[in-house]
C-alpha positions as CSV (number, residue, x, y, z in Angstrom):
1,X,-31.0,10.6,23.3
2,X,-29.1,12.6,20.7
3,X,-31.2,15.0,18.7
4,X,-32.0,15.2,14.6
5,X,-28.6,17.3,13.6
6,X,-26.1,15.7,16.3
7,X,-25.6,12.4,15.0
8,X,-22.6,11.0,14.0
9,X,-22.9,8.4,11.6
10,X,-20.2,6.3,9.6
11,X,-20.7,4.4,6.7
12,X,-21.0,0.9,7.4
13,X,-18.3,-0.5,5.3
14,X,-15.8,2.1,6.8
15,X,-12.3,1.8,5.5
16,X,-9.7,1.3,7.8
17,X,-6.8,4.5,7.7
18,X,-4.1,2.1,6.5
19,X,-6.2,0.9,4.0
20,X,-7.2,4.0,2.3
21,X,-5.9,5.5,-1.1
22,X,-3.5,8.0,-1.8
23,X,-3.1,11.8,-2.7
24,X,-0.7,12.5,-5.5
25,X,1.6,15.2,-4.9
26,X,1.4,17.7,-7.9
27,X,4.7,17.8,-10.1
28,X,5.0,21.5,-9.5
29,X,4.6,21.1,-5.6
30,X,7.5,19.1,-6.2
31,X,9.8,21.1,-8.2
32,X,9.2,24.0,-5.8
33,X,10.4,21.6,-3.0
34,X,13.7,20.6,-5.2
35,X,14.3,24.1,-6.2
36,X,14.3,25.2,-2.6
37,X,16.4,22.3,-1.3
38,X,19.0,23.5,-4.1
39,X,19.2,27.2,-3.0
40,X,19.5,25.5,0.8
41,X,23.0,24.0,-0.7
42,X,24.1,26.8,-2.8
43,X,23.5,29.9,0.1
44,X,24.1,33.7,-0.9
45,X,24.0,34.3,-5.1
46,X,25.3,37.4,-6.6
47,X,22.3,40.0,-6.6
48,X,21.9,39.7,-9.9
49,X,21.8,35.4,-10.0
50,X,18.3,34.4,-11.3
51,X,17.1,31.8,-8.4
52,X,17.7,28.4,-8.7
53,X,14.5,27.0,-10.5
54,X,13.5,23.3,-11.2
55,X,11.6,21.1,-13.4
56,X,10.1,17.7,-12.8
57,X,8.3,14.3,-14.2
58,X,6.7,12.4,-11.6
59,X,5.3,9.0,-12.3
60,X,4.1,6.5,-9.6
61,X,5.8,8.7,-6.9
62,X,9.0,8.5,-8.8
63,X,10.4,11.8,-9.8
64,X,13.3,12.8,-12.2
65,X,14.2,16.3,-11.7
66,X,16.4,18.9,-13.7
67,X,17.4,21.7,-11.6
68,X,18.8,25.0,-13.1
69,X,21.1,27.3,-11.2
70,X,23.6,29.9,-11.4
71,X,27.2,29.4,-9.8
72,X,29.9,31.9,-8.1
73,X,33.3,31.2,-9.8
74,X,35.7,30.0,-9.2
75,X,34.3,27.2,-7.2
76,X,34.5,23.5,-7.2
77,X,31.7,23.5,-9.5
78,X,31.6,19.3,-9.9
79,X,31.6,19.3,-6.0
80,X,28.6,21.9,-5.7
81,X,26.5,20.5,-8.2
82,X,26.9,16.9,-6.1
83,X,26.4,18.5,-2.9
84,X,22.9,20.1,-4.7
85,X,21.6,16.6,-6.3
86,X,22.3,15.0,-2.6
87,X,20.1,17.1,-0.8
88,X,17.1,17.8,-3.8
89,X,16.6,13.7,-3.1
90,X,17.1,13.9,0.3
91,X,15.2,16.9,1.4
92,X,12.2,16.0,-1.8
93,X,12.1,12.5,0.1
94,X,11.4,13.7,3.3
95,X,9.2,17.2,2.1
96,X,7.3,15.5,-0.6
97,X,7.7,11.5,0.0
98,X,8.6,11.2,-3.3
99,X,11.4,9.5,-4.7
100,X,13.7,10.9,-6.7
101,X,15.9,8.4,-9.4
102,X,17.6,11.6,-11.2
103,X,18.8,14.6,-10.7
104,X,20.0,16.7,-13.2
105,X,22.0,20.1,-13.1
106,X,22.2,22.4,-15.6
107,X,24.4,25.4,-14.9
108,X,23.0,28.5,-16.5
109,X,25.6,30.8,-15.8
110,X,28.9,31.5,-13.7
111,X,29.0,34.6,-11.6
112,X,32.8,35.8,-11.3
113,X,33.8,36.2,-8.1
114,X,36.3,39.1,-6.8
115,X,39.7,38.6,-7.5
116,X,42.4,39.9,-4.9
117,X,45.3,42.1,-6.5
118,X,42.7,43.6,-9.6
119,X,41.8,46.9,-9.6
């Protein structure tokens, strides 16, 4: 016979798991997530680069997304800033089960690079 305190109960109209409602992520959880997936893609900055940072609007678990970042140069800039809208909707997707309809990158700045035969 189980005593006063060790009682389990469950309510009796006990909804089933599958059934249950849902936690919206938080807008800035997600623009943390697509900020980080962005300096996944873009590796080492200059030390003086300002981190890649992101802003987001998430409606219905549909997020558009504007990402700002800071670029060595020269570089295939057009093919970086693909490679870094590919994985925010991928990796935001998977993180954050979100989906992502936009991304859009706005490059702050260039960093120039070392050029050979300069002194």
């Amino acid at each position: 016979m189980p005593t006063a305190g060790s009682e389990t109960r469950r309510p009796a109209t006990a909804v089933a798991p599958g059934e249950r409602g849902a936690v919206p992520v938080a807008a800035r959880v997600v623009a943390k997530t697509a900020a980080q997936a962005a300096r996944e893609v873009l590796g080492p900055l200059p030390k003086d680069a300002v981190p890649s940072h992101a802003t987001v609007a998430v409606h219905h678990d549909i997020a558009r997304v504007r990402v700002h970042l800071e670029l060595d140069h020269p570089s295939d800039i057009g093919a970086r800033c693909a490679a870094v809208r590919r994985h925010v909707v991928e990796r935001v997707g998977a993180l954050v089960d979100t989906e992502v309809r936009e991304v859009v990158v706005h490059v702050e700045r260039l960093h120039p690079g070392r050029t050979q035969g300069r002194a």
